[in-house]
C-alpha positions as CSV (number, residue, x, y, z in Angstrom):
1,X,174.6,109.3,154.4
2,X,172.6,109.6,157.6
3,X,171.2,113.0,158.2
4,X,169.8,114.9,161.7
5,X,166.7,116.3,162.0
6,X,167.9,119.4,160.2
7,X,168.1,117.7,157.2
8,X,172.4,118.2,157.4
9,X,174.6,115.1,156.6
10,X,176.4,113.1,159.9
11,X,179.3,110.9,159.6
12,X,178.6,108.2,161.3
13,X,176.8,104.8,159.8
14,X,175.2,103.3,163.0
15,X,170.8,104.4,163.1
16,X,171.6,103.9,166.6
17,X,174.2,106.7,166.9
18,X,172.8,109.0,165.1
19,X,168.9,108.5,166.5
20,X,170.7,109.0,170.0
21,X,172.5,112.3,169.1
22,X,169.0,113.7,167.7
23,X,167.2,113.3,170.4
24,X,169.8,114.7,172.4
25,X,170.3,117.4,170.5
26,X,167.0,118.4,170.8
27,X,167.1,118.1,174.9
28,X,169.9,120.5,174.5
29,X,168.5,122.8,172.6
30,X,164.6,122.4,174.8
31,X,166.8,122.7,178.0
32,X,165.4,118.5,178.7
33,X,167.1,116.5,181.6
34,X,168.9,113.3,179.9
35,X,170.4,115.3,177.2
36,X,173.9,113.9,178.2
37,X,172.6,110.0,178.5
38,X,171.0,110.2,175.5
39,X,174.4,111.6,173.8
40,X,176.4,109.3,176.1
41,X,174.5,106.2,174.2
42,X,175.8,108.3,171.0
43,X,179.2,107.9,171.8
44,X,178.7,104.5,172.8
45,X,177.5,103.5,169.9
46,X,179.7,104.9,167.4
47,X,183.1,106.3,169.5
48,X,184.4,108.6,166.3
49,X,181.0,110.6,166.2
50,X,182.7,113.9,166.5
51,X,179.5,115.6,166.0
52,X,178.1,113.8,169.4
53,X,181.1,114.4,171.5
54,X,181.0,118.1,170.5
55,X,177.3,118.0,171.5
56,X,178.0,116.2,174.7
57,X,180.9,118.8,175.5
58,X,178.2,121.5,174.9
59,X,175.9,119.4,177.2
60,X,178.0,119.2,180.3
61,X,179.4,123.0,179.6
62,X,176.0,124.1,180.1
63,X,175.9,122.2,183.6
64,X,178.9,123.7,184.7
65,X,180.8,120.6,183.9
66,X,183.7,122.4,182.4
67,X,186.8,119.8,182.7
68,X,184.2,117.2,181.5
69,X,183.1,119.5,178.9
70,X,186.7,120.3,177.8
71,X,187.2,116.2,177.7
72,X,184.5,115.5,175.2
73,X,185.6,118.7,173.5
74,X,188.9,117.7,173.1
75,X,187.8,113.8,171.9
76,X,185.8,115.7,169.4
77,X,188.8,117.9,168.0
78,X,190.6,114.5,167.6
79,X,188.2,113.6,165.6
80,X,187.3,116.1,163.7
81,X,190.1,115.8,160.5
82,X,188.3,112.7,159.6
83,X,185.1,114.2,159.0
84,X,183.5,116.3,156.4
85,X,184.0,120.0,156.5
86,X,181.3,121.0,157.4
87,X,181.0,118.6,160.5
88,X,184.9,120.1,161.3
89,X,183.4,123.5,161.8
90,X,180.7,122.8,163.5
91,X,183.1,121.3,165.9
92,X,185.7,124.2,165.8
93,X,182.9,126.5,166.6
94,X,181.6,124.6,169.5
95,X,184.3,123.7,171.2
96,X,185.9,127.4,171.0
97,X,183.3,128.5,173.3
98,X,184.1,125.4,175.8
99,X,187.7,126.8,175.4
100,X,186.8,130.0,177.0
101,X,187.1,131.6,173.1
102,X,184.0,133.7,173.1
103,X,185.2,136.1,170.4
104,X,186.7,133.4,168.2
105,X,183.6,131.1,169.0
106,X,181.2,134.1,167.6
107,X,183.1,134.3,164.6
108,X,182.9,130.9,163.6
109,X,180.1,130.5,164.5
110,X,179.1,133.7,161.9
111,X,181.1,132.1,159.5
112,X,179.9,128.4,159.5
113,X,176.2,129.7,159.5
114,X,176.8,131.7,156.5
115,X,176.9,128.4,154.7
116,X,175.0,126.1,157.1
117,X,172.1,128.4,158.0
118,X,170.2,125.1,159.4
119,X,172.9,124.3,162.0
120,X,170.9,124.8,164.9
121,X,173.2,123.3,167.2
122,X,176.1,125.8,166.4
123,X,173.8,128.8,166.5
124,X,172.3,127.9,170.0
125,X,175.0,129.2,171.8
126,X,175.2,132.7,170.3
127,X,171.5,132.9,171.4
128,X,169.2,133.7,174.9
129,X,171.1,136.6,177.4
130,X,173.7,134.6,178.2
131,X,175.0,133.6,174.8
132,X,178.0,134.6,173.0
133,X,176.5,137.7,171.7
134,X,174.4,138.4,175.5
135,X,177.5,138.1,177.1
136,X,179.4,140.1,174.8
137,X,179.2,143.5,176.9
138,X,178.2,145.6,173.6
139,X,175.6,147.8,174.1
140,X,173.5,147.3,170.9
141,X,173.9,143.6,172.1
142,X,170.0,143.2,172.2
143,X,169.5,144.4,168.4
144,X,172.3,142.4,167.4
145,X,170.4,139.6,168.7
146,X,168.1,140.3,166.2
147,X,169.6,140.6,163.3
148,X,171.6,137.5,163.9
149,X,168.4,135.6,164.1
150,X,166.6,137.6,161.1
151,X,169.4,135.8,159.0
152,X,168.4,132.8,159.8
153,X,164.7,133.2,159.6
154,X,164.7,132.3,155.7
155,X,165.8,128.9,156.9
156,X,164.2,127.8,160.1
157,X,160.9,130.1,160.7
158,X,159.1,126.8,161.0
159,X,161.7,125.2,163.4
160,X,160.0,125.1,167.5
161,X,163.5,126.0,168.3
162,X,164.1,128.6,166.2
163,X,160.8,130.2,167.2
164,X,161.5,130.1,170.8
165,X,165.1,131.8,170.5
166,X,164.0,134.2,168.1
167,X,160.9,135.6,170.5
168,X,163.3,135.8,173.2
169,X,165.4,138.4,171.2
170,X,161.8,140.5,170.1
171,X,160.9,140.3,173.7
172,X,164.1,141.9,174.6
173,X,163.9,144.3,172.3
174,X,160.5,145.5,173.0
175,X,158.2,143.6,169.8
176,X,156.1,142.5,172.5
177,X,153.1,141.1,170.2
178,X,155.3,139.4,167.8
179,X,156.9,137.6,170.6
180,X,154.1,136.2,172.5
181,X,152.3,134.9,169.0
182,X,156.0,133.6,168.0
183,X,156.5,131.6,171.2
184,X,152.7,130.4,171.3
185,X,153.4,128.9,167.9
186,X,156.7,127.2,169.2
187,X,155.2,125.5,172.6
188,X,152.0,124.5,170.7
189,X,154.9,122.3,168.8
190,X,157.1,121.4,171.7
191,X,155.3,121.9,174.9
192,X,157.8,120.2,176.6
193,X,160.5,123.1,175.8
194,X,161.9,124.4,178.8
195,X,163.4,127.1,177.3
196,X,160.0,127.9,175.2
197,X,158.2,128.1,178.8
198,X,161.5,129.8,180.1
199,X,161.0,132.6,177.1
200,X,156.6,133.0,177.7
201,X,156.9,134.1,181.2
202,X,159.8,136.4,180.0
203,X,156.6,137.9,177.5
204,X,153.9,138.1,180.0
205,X,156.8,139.7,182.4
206,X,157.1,142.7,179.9
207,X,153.2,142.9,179.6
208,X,152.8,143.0,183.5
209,X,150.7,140.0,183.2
210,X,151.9,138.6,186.5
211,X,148.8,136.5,187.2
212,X,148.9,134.7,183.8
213,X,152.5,134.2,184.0
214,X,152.4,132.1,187.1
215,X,149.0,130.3,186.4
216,X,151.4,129.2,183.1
217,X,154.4,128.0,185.4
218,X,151.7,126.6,187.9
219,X,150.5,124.3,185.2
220,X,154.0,124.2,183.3
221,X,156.7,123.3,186.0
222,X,155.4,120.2,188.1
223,X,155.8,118.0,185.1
224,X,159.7,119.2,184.6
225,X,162.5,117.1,186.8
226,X,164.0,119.0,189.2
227,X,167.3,118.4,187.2
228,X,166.5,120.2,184.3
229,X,169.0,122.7,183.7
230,X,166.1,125.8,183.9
231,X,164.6,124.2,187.1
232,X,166.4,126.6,189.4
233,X,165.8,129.8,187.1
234,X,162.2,128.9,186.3
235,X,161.9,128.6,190.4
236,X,163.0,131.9,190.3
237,X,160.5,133.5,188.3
238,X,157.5,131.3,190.5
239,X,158.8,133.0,193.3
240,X,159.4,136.8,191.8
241,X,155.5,136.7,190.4
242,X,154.4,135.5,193.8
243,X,156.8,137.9,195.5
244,X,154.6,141.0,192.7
245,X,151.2,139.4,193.3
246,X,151.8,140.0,197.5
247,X,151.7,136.5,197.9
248,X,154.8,136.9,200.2
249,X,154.5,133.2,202.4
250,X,154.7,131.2,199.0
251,X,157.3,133.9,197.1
252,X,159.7,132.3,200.0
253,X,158.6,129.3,200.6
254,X,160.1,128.9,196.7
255,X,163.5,130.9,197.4
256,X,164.0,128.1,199.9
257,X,162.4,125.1,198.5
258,X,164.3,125.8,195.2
259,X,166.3,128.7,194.1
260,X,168.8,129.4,197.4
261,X,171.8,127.8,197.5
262,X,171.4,124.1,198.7
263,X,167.7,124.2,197.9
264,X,168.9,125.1,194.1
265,X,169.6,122.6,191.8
266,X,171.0,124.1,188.7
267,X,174.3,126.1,187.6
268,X,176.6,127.8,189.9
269,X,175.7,130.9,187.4
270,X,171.9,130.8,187.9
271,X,172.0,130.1,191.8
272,X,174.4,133.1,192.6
273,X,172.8,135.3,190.8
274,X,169.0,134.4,191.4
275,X,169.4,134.1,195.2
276,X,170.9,137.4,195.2
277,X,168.7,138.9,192.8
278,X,164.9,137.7,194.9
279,X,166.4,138.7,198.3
280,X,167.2,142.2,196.8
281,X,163.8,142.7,194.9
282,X,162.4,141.4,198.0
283,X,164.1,144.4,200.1
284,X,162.9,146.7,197.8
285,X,159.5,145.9,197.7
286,X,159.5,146.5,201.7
287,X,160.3,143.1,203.3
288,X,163.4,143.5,206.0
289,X,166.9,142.3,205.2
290,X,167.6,138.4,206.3
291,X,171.0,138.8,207.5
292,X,171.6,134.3,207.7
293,X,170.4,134.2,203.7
294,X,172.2,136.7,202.3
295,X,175.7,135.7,204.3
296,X,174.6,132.3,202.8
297,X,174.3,133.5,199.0
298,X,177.8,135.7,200.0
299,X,179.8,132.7,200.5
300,X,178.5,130.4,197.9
301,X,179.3,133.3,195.4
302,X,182.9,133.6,197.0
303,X,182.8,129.7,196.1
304,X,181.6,129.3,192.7
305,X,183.3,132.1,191.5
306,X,186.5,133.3,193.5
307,X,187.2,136.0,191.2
308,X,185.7,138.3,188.5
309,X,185.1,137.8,184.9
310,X,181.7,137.0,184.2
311,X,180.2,140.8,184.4
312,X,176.6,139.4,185.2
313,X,177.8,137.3,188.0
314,X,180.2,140.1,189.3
315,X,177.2,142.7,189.9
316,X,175.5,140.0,191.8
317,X,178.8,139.0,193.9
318,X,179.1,142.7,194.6
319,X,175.3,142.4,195.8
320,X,175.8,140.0,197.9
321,X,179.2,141.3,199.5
322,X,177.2,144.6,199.8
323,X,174.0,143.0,201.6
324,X,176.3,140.7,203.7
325,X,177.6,143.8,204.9
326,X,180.8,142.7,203.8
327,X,182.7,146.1,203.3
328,X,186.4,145.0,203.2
329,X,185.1,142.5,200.8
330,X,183.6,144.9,198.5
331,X,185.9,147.4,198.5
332,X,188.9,144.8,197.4
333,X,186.5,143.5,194.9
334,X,185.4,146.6,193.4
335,X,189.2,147.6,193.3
336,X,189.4,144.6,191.6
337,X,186.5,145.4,188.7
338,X,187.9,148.5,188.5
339,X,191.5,147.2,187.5
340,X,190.0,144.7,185.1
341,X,188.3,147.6,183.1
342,X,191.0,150.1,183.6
343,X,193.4,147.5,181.8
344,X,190.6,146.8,179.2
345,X,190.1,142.7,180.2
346,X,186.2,143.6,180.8
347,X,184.0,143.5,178.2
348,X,181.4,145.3,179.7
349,X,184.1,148.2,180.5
350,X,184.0,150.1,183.6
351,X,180.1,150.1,184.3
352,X,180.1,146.6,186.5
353,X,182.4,148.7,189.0
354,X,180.2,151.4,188.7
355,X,176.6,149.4,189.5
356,X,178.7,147.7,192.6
357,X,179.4,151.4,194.2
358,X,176.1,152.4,193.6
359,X,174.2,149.6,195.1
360,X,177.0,149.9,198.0
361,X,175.9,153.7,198.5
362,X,172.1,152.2,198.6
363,X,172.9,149.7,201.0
364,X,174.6,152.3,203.3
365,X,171.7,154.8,202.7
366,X,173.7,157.6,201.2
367,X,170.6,158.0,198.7
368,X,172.3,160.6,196.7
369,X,175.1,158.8,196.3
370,X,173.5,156.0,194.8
371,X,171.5,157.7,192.4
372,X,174.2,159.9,191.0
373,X,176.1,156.7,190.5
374,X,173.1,154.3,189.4
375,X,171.8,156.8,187.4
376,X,174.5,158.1,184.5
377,X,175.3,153.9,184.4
378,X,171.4,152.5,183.5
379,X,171.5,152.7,179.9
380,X,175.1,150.8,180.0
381,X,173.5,148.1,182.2
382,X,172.8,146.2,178.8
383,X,176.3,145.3,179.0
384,X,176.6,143.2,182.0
385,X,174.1,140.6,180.2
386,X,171.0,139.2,181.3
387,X,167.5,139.9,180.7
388,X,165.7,142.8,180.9
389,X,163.9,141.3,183.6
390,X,166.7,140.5,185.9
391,X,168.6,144.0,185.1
392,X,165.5,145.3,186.4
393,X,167.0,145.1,189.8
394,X,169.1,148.3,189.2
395,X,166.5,150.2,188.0
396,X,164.6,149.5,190.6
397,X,167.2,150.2,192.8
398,X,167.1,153.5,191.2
399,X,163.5,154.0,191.5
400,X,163.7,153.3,195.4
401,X,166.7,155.3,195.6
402,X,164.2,158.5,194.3
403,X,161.7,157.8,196.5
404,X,164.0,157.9,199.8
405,X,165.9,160.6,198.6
406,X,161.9,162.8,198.3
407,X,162.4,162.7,194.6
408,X,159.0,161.2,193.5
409,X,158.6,162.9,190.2
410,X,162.1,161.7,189.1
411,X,160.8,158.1,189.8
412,X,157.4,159.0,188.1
413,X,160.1,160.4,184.9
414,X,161.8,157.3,184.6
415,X,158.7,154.5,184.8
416,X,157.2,157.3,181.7
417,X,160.2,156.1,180.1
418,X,158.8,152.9,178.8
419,X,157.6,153.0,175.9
420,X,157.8,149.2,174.8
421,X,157.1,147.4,178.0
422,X,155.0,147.3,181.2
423,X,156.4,145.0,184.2
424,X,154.9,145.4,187.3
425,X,157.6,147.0,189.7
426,X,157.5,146.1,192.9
427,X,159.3,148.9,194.8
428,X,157.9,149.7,198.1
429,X,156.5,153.4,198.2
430,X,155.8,154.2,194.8
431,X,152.2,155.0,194.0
């Protein structure tokens, strides 16, 4: 029997087949543009290769391709009672994901890994901050992430993938030194790994080594297309170290080049919320408001996503309703978020309502407002998802919020509070 590059058993007899569906199995899991040709010439090659349709569905869900993802999803379900069991639930826990299952997804996903620890393909998506377990709106989401990984560590310590996923979660939770010397070991394997280089700059983030995160990218990103799937988000960290190092004529020079919408090429996910997320930061580190982008990202996130459910996108939707100046808008939407957690269909509870009024009361200028509102809610901002990195917009939100209100040493209180990280903060005032 043919096997991937995981050593596990495929059922399919064509080399040709099964050499497609490994190297596009490993574009998925490095974030490589051509993942879905190379999985496309899978299915071409052998059409009842459950294994690559499932892989392709995951492919296309990743690019927002969800009715194409749910076809090759469904194909693979078709195909899956003539395979062998453990090929059946490594379909079943892929495509529950693509079927909007998260909960299910998770817990087959736990279950299949229990006896296929080297299934790399099903544990990708329970990985990174917006996986199964990132957006799962539990607030010990990020240790979790950990100990989901540590189980697997017996069996793939020495996999590039593996290492890269696994120093995103020690980044995240504040294992700094382990992280950088785990991700080092995984580019020197896979340089190519847009996710690895995706996962460094995270690291030298937390270490407030802004300088040598952007020489990295400098060096890293020209030789990735433009249609890679991290593209847009990598963009968006260019721009956010430029944006910290005061190199302000470049920092937007790469919003529009490549992260705003229509300059973006990427997810709906990663363009709402990045666009939103750099003209905010760029606000608070003293740059005045540009009216024309922000109504820009407001109506591309009314667009992509027309109503709530995705907590991480629904802060930045409120952000840019807020910054658009759009107060009908975001006082039916927080009514909205509010009614979702009130009736228990948010994972994240009530705290994505709560962030939107607080950042509402910061756009307005009611400082106290904002900070009696943004401050009880930062410890639950884990739950919306995303990296620490991009939920530092609320804290810096916070930290401007002290400033403006006269409350210095409160802002002075909460930077003390780091005790496992460094990022530079670039809030306009603070000494």
């Amino acid at each position: 029997m043919l096997l991937d590059r995981y050593g596990l058993p495929l059922s399919t007899s064509s080399t040709v087949a099964r050499d497609a569906y490994v190297v596009g199995v490993d574009c998925v899991l490095s974030a490589a543009h051509g993942d879905q040709a190379h999985l496309g010439h899978a299915v071409e090659a052998d059409p009842d290769f459950a294994l690559a349709h499932a892989a392709l569905a995951r492919a296309r869900f990743l690019m927002a391709d969800v009715a194409g993802a749910r076809q090759s999803a469904a194909r693979a379900r078709e195909l899956a009672p003539n395979v062998i069991p453990r090929e059946q639930r490594h379909v079943d826990a892929l495509c529950l994901a693509i079927e909007g299952k998260p909960v299910e997804a998770l817990a087959a996903t736990r279950a299949h890994l229990a006896q296929h620890p080297r299934d790399a393909m099903v544990a990708a998506p329970a990985t990174g901050v917006f996986g199964l377990i990132g957006f799962s709106g539990r607030q010990g989401r990020e240790p979790e992430q950990v100990e989901f990984l540590e189980a697997l560590k017996p069996h793939l310590a020495d996999d590039w993938w593996f290492q890269g996923v696994y120093a995103f979660a020690l980044e995240e939770h504040g294992r700094l030194d382990e992280a950088l010397e785990l991700i080092e070991r995984s580019m020197a394997t896979n340089p190519k790994n847009a996710h690895g280089a995706h996962i460094k700059v995270h690291v030298l983030y937390e270490q407030g080594e802004d300088r040598a995160a952007l020489d990295y990218l400098d060096a890293w990103l020209p030789t990735y297309p433009r249609e890679g799937l991290m593209h847009c988000h990598i963009s968006w960290h260019v721009a956010l170290f430029a944006l910290m190092l005061g190199d302000v004529e470049r920092a937007w020079q790469v919003y529009q080049a490549q992260v705003h919408p229509g300059g973006a090429w990427g997810p709906a996910l990663n363009v709402a919320t990045d666009a939103a997320a750099f003209l905010w930061r760029a606000e608070l580190a003293g740059y005045g408001r540009k009216p024309s982008l922000w109504n820009e990202v407001h109506a591309y996130g009314q667009k992509s996503f027309p109503k709530p459910g995705i907590a991480f996108v629904d802060v930045h939707r409120a952000l840019a309703s807020v910054a658009a100046g759009d107060r009908d808008g975001i006082a039916s939407y927080v009514a909205e978020l509010e009614q979702r957690a009130a009736s228990g269909r948010s994972p994240a509870g009530d705290v994505v309502p709560r962030l939107a009024n607080g950042l509402a009361a910061y756009s307005d200028g009611d400082w106290a407002k904002a900070i009696a509102v943004l401050e009880p809610a930062l410890a639950e901002t884990v739950r919306i998802g995303g990296s620490r990195a991009q939920r530092d917009l609320i804290e810096n939100t916070l930290l401007a919020a002290y400033l403006k209100a006269g409350r210095d040493a409160d802002a002075r209180r909460l930077l003390e509070a780091h005790t496992d990280r460094r990022p530079s903060v670039p809030v306009a005032g603070l000494v």
